[in-house]
C-alpha positions in Angstrom: -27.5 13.2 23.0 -23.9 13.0 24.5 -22.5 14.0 27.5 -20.4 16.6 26.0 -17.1 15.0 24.3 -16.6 12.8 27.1 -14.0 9.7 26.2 -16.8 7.1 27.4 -19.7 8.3 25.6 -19.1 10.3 23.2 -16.3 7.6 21.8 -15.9 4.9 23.3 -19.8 3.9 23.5 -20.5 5.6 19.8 -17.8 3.0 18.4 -19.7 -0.2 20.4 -22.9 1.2 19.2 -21.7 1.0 15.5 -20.5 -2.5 15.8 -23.8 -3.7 17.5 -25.5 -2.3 14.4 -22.7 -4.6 12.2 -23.5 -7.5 14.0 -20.7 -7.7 16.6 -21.5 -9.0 19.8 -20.4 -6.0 22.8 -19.6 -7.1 25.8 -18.1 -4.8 28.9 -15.3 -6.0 30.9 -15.5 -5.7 34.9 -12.2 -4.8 36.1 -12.7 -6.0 39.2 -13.3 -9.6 38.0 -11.9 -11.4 34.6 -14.9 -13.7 35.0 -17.7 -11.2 34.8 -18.1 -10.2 31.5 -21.4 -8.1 30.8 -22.8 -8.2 27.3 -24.5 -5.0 26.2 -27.9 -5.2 24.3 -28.1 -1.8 23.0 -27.5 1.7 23.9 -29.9 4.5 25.3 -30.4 8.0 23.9 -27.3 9.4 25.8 -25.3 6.1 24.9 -25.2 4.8 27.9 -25.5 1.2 27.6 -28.0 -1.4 28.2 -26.8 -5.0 29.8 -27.9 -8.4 28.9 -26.8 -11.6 30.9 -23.5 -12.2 32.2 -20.9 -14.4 30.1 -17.8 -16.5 31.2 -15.3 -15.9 28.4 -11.9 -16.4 30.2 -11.0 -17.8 33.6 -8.0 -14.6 34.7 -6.4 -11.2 33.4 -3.8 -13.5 32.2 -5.6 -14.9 29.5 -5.5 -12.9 26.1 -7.4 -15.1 23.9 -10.9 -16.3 24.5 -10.1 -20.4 24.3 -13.6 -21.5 24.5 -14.8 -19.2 21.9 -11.9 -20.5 19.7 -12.3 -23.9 20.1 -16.4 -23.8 19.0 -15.3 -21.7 16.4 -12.9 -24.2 15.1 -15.4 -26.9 15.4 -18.2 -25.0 13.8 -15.8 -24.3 10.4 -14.2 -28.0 10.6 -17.5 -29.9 11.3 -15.2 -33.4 11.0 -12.9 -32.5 13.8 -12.6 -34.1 16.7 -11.3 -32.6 20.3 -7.4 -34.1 20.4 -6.8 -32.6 16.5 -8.6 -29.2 18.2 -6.0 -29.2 21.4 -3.3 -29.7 18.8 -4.7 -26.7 16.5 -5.2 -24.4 19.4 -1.5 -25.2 20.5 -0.2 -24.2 16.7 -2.0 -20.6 17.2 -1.3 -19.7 20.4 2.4 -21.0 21.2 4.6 -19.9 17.6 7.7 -20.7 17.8 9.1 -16.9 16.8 9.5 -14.9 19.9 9.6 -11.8 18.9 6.5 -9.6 18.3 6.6 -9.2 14.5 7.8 -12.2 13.6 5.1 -14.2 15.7 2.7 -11.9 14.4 3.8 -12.7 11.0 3.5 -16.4 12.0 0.0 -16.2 13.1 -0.8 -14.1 10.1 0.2 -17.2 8.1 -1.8 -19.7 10.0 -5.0 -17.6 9.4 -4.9 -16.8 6.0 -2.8 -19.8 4.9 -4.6 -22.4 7.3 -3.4 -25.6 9.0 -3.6 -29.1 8.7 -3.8 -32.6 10.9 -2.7 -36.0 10.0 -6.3 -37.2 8.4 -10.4 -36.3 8.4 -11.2 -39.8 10.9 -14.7 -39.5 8.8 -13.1 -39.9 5.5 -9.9 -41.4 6.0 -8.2 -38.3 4.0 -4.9 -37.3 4.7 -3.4 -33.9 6.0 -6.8 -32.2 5.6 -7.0 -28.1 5.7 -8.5 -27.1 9.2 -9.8 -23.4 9.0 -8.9 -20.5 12.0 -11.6 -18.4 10.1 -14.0 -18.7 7.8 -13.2 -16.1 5.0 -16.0 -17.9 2.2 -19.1 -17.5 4.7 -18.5 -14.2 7.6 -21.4 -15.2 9.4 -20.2 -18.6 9.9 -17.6 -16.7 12.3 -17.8 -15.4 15.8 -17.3 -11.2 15.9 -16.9 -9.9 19.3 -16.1 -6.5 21.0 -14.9 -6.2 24.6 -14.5 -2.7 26.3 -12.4 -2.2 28.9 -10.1 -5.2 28.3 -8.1 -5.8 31.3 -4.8 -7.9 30.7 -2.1 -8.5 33.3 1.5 -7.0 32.6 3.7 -10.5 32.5 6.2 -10.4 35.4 4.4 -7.5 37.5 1.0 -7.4 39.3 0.3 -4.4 37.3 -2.2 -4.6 34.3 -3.2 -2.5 30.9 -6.5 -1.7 30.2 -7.1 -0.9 26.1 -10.4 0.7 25.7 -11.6 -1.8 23.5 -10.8 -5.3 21.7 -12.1 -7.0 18.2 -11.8 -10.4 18.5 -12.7 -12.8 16.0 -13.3 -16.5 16.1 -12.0 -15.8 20.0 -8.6 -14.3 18.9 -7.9 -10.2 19.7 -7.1 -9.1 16.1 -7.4 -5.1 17.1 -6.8 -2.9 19.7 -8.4 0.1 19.7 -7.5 3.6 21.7 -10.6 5.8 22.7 -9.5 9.6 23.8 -12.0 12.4 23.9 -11.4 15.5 21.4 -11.0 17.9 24.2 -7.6 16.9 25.1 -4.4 18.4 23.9 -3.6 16.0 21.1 -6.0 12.8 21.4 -4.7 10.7 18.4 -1.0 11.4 18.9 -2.2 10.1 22.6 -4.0 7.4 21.4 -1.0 6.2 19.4 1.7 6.6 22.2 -0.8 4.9 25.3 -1.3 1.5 21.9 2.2 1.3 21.4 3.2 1.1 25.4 0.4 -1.7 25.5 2.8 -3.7 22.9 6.2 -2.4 24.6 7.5 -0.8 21.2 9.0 1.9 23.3 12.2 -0.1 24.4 10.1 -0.9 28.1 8.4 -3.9 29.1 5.6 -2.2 30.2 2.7 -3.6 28.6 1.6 -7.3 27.4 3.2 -8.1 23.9 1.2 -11.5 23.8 -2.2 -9.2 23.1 -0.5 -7.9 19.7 0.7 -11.3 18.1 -2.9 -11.6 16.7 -3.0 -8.2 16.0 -4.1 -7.3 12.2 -4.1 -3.3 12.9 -4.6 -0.6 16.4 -6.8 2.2 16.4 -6.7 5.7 17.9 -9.7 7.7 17.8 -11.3 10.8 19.1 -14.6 10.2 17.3 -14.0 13.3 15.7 -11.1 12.0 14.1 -9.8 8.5 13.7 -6.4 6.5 12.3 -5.7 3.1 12.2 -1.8 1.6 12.0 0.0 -1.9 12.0 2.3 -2.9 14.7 5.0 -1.5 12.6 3.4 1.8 12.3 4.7 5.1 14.0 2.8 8.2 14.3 3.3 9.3 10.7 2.2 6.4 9.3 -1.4 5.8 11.0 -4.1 7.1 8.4 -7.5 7.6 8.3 -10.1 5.0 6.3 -12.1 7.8 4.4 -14.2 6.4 2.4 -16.4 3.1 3.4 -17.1 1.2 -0.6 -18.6 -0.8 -1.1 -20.9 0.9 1.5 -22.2 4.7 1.1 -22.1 7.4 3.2 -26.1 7.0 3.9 -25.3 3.7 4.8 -23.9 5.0 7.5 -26.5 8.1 8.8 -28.8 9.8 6.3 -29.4 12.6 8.7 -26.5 15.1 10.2 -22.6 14.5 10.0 -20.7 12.0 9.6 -17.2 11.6 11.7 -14.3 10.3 10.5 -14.7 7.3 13.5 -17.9 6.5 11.8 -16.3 5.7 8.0 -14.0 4.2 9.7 -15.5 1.1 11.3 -18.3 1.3 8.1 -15.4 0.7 5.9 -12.6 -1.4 7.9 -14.9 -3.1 11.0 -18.3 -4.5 8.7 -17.9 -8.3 8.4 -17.4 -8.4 5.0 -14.7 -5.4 4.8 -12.8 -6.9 7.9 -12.3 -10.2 6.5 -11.2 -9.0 3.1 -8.5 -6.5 4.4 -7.1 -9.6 6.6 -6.8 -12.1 4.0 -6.3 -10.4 0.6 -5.1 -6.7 2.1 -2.0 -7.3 4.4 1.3 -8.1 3.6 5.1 -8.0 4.8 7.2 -6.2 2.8 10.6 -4.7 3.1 10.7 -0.9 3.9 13.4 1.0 2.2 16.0 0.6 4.8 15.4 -2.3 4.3 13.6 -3.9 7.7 10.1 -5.9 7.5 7.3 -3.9 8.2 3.1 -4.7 8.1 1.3 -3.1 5.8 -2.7 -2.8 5.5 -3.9 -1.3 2.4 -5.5 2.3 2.2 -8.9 3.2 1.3 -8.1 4.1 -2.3 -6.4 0.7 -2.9 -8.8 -1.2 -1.1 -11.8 0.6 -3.5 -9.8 0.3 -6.7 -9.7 -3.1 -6.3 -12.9 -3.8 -5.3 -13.8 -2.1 -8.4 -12.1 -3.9 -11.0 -13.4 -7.2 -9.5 -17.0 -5.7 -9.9 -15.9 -4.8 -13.1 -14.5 -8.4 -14.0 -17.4 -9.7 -13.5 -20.4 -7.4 -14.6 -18.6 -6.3 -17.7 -19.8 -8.4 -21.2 -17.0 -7.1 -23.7 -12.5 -6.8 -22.9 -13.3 -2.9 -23.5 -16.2 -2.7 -20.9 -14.2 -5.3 -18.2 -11.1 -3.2 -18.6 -10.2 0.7 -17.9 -7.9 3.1 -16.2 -6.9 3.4 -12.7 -5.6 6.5 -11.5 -3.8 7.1 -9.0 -1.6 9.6 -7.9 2.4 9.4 -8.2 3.2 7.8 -4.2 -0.5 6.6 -3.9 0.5 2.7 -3.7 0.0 1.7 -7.2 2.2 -1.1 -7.2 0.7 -2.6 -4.3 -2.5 -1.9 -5.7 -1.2 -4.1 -8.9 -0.4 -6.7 -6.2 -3.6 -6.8 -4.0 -5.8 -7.2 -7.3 -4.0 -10.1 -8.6 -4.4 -11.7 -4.8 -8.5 -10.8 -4.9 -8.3 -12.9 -8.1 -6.7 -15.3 -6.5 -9.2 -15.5 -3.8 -11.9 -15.6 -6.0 -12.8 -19.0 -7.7 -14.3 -17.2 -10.8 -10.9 -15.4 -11.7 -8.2 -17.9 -10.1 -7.8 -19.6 -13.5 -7.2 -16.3 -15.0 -3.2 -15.7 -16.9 -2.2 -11.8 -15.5 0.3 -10.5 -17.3 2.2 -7.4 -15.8 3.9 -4.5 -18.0 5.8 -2.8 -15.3 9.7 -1.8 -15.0 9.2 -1.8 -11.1 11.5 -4.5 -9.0 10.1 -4.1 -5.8 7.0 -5.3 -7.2 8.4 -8.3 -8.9 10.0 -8.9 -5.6 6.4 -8.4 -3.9 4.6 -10.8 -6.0 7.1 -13.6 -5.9 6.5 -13.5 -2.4 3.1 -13.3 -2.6 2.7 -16.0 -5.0 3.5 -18.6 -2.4 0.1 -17.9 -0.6 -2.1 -17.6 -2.9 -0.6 -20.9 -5.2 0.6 -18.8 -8.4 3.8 -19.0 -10.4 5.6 -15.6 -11.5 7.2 -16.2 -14.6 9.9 -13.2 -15.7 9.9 -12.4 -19.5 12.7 -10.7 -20.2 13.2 -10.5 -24.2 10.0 -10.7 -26.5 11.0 -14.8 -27.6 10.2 -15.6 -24.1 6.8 -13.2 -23.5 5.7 -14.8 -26.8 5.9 -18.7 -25.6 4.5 -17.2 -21.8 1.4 -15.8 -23.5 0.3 -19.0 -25.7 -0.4 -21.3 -22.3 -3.5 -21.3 -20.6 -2.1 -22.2 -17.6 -3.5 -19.2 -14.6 0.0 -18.0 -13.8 1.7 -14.6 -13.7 4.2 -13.4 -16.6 5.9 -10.1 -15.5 7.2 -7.8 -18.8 10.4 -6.0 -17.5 9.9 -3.7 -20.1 13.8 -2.0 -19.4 15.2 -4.8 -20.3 13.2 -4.4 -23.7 15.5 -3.5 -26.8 12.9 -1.0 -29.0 13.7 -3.0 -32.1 11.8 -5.7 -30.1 9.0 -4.0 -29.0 8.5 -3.2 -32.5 8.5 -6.9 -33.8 4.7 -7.5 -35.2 3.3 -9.9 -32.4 0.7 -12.9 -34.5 -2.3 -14.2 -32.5 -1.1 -15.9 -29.3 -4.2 -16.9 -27.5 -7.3 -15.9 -27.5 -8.8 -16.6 -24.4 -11.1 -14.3 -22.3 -9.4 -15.2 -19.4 -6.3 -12.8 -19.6 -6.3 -9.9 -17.8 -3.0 -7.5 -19.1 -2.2 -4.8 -16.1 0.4 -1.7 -18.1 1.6 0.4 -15.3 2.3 4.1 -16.2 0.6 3.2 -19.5 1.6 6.6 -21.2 5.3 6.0 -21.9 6.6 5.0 -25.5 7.9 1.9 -25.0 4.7 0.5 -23.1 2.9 1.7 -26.0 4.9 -0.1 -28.3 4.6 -3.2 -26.2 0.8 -2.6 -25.6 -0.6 -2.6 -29.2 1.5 -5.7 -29.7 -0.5 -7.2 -27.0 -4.2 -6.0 -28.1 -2.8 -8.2 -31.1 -1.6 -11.2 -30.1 -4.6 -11.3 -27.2 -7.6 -10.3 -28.6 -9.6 -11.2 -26.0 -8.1 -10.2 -23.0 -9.0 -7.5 -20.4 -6.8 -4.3 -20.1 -6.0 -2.0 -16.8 -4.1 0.8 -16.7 -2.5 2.6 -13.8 -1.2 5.5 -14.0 -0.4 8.5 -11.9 -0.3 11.0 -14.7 -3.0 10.0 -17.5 -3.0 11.9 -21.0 -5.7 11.9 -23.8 -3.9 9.0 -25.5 -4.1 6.9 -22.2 -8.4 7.7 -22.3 -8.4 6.8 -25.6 -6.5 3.6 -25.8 -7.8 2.1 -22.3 -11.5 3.9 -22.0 -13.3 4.7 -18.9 -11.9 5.3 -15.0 -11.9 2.7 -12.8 -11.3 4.6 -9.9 -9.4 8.0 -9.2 -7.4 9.4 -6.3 -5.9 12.9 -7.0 -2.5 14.9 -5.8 -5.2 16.5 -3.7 -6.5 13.6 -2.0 -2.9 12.3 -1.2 -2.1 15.9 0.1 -5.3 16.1 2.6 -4.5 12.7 3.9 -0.8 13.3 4.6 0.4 10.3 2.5 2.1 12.9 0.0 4.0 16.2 0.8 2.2 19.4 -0.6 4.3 20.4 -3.9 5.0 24.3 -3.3 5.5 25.7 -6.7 8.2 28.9 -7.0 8.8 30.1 -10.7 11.9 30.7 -12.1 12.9 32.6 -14.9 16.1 31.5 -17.2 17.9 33.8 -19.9 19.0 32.5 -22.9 20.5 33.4 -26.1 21.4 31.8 -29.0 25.4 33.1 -30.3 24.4 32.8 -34.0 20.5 33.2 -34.5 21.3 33.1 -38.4 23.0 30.3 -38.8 21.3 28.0 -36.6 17.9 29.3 -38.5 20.1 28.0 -41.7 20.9 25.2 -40.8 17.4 24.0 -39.9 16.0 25.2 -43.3 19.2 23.2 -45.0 18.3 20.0 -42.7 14.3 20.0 -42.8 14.1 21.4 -46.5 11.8 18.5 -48.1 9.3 19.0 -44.9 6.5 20.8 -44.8 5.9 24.1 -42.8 3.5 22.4 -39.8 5.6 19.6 -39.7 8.6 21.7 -39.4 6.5 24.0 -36.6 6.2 20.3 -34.7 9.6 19.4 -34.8 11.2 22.6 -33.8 8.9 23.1 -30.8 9.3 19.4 -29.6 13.0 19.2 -30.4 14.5 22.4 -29.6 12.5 22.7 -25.9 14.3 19.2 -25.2 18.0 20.6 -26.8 17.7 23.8 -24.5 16.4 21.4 -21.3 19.8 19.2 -22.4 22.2 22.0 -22.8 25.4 22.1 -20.3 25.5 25.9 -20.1 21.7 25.9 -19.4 22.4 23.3 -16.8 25.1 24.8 -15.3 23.5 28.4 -15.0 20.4 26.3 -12.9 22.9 24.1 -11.3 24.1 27.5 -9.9 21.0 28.8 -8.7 19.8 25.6 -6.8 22.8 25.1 -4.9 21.9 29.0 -3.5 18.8 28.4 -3.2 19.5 24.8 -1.9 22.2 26.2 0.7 19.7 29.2 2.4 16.8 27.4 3.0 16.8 24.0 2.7 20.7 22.8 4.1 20.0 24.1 7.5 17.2 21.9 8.1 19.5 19.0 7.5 17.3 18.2 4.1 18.1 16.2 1.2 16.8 18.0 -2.1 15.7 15.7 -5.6 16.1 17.2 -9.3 14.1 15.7 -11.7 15.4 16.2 -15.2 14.2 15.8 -18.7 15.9 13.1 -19.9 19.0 10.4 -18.5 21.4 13.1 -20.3 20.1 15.8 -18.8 20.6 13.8 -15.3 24.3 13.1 -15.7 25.0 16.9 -16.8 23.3 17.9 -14.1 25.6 15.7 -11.4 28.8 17.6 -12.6 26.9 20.6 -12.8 25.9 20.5 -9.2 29.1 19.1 -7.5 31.2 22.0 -9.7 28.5 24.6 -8.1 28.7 22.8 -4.9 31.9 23.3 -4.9 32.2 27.4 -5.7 29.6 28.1 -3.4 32.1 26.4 -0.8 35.3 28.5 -1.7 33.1 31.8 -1.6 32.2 30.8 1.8 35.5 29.8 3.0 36.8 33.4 1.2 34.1 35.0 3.6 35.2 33.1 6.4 31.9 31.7 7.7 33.0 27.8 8.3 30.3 27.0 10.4 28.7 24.4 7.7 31.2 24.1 5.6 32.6 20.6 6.6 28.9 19.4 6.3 28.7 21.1 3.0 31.7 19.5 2.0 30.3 15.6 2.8 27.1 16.4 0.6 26.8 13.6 -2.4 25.3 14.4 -5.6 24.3 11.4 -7.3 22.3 9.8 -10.4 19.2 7.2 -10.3 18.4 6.6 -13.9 17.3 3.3 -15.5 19.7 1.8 -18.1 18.6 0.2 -21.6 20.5 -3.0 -23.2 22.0 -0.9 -25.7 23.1 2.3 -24.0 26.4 4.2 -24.4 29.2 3.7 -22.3 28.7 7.0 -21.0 25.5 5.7 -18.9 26.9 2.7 -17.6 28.6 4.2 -14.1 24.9 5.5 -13.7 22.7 2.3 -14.3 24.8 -0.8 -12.7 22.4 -2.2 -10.4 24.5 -1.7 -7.4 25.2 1.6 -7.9 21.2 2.4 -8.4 20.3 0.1 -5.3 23.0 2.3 -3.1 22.2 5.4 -4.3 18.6 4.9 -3.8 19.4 4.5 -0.3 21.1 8.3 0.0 
């Protein structure tokens, strides 16, 4: 039983009582005394705690790590090492030489997943050996402790922070976690503002910055509800962890409901989980305005790569190892494509494994080059089908990236001969449905036999099933919708008049053009040909052109929004830029004729502008359109 929905009970104690029951060690902070730390045992019926013996885990408020916890942990994972190299270690992690939050974050990130070194093993005589902050092979060979109400000093002031609770592993504070009961106004939007005063991200020096350069993610929670973020993360962007794979929802309570605090910690805080998302599942990456942010992966990325490793391994033919992932369009895919080729690379089964990417995305390029030098992989960039074909014949375990825009058709179409047959390939298409990655993709069942193929995809057809087989994993529009990662599409039909000027002799000169083909065939080609003529067609465009601008201008313009068209084709996109500014620009001289000014000068600055990709051999037509300046700045409107 709780006491109603109080903060202490009803959150904070439920969360301690989960991680007892995962193995953490619970502890309770006196405020009164940094020395007297209280461990708690268990927790009674109405989750008021139980106490063990006292511990001594840091000599003053001022202290943010626990030293003595770190030090036994380093000694424990680096049996050899003796107590100078451990003074010299312990200096590297807690004095980086950034001094700014995230990029000593980012430098301590490093140290833990990428390790350290000393000048030589004394018991061996080897030089430079690895010494290990955390063991990510064996969890249990790791110290996992939760302190609640962790008092920390406020440098500069005799004032202190309290966070509700703190995660330490291996004696370092790697989350901070906000408890506020349900009954308040708006606990996680609380939560959130109280973690990011604690790590002064709201331009005041008002709460202890040193506590977040460990920090791999914060929590807010109301029990009821509960949303984990980086250190980069504002409100929008903390998210809830629904779903805790490999665990189940029984593993969790067979009996009664389940809270969204509960899944949670079963699927981010269990040893196992924890470790993963801090070595395989966090990156830096550039947002698009181009500033570094931290990014932890989502519940659907974290499954659908746990998944395909299961899969990897379990599965006895290419067909049964292989399969489709689907994922929603603005899901994460590409980051998904990157955190399964950094599993494999985790994984001494799969890290002599060639992964060859069919993508036409940069920023993921970009990603995994960066990526690559943690994880000891080479990215090699294929950019004509001479240089894929020498790529694929080594069996070296690196990385070959198809640009497949940069593909002229004529190549894709060259007959690929055997290239290698190993079983250790694993081919990743993403957005496996379009033409040209089919071309490229039966050439590559060719010339690798053998090899394992994923697909991703955000919108799967029949074709897709067919050529790739099973699901791997799926996360729907709806999914993305209910956790707030995607804006709801709102669909409002429109209805468009057209008529032909000469019904006769365009009938005619079909019949004259298509005569030696046969009626169905004839039925295919006018229904797939003449939709994409009348979706092409300048008056068309210019009569819809027209009716978004109006519809553009009185209700979405005066809530300062930017609107997207998505067209049929690259033609279709350019038409559609002079279509819109020469509509734009009527609907401005009919205002100014009925003399309301008010927006017009805003009107007036509005840019319409084109993001298309561009092919080797396009016309010159499309070339203002696809220089890669142009796309990078316009991306950016």
């Amino acid at each position: 039983m709780y006491r109603k929905l109080d903060e202490e009970h009803y959150v904070e104690n439920t969360f301690l009582a989960q991680l007892l029951g995962l193995g953490w060690k619970v502890y309770k902070q006196n405020r009164g005394d940094p020395q007297d730390i209280r461990e708690i045992k268990s927790f009674g019926p109405s989750f008021d705690p139980l106490y063990g013996e006292r511990s001594h885990l840091r000599e003053s408020f001022r202290d943010i790590i626990l030293e003595d916890v770190l030090r036994k942990s380093i000694k424990k994972i680096n049996t050899w090492i003796e107590e100078d190299q451990i003074n010299e270690v312990v200096r590297r992690i807690t004095a980086p030489t950034a001094n700014f939050l995230l990029e000593a974050n980012k430098e301590i990130h490093d140290l833990l997943v990428e390790n350290t070194s000393v000048s030589e093993n004394r018991r061996t005589g080897e030089k430079s050996p690895t010494v290990k902050f955390i063991d990510f092979s064996n969890p249990e060979n790791n110290s996992f402790i939760a302190i609640s109400q962790f008092k920390v000093n406020i440098p500069g002031t005799e004032k202190h922070i309290i966070p509700d609770i703190v995660l330490f592993v291996n004696g370092l504070p790697l989350v901070v976690v906000e408890c506020k009961s349900p009954t308040t106004g708006d606990p996680i939007v609380e939560g959130i503002t109280r973690l990011l005063r604690y790590s002064n991200r709201r331009g005041e020096k008002e709460g202890n910055e040193k506590l977040f350069w460990y920090n791999l993610f914060t929590i807010s929670t109301s029990n009821q509800v509960a949303k984990y973020g980086t250190i980069t993360a504002d409100y929008g962007y903390f998210v809830e962890w629904k779903d805790p794979y490999p665990y189940a929802l029984s593993d969790i309570n067979s009996k009664g409901n389940i809270t969204s605090q509960q899944v949670l910690i079963q699927g981010m805080l269990s040893k196992d989980n924890f470790l993963d998302i801090l070595h395989t599942y966090t990156i830096f990456k550039e947002d698009s305005k181009g500033s570094i942010i931290k990014v932890v992966a989502r519940y659907q990325q974290f499954r659908a790569v746990k998944k395909i490793i299961k899969r990897l391994r379990e599965g006895k033919t290419p067909e049964e190892r292989g399969g489709i992932v689907w994922h929603t369009q603005g899901s994460g895919k590409s980051l998904t494509m990157m955190f399964t080729v950094r599993e494999m690379y985790h994984s001494p089964e799969f890290r002599n494994f060639k992964i060859v990417f069919v993508t036409d995305r940069k920023d993921l390029e970009k990603q995994l080059r960066g990526t690559s030098r943690s994880v000891g992989f080479t990215v090699h960039l294929a950019r004509n089908t001479r240089e894929l074909k020498k790529l694929l014949k080594t069996d070296t375990p690196d990385l070959v990236m198809c640009m497949i825009h940069k593909f002229q058709e004529r190549d894709l179409k060259t007959h690929f001969p055997v290239l290698n047959t190993s079983p250790n390939i694993l081919v990743m298409i993403d957005e496996a449905h379009r033409t040209q990655y089919k071309l490229l993709g039966a050439n590559l069942k060719r010339a690798l036999p053998n090899s394992v193929r994923i697909a991703y995809t955000g919108t799967p057809i029949e074709k897709t099933e067919m050529t790739f087989g099973e699901y791997i994993d799926k996360y729907s529009i709806k999914q993305a919708v209910e956790d707030e990662v995607t804006v709801e599409i709102v669909y409002e039909g429109r209805i468009h008049s057209a008529e032909l000027s000469d019904e006769e002799a365009a009938n005619a000169k079909f019949e004259d053009v298509f005569s030696i083909t046969d009626a169905d065939e004839k039925a295919k080609i006018m229904g797939r040909y003449t939709w994409r003529a009348y979706l092409e067609n300048e008056n068309v465009i210019k009569d819809k052109a027209r009716d978004m601008i109006e519809h553009y201008i009185t209700h979405i313009f005066p809530n300062r929004f930017k609107a997207q068209v998505v067209t049929v084709s690259r033609l279709a996109a350019i038409r559609y830029k002079k279509a819109l500014e020469e509509a734009l620009k009527e609907k401005i001289e009919e205002m100014k004729k009925k003399g309301s000014d008010e927006d017009i000068k805003a009107l007036e600055k509005i840019k319409v502008e084109v993001v298309i990709s561009g092919l080797l051999d396009d016309d010159p037509e499309y070339q203002p359109y696809t220089d890669e300046r142009a796309r990078k700045d316009n991306k950016k409107l």
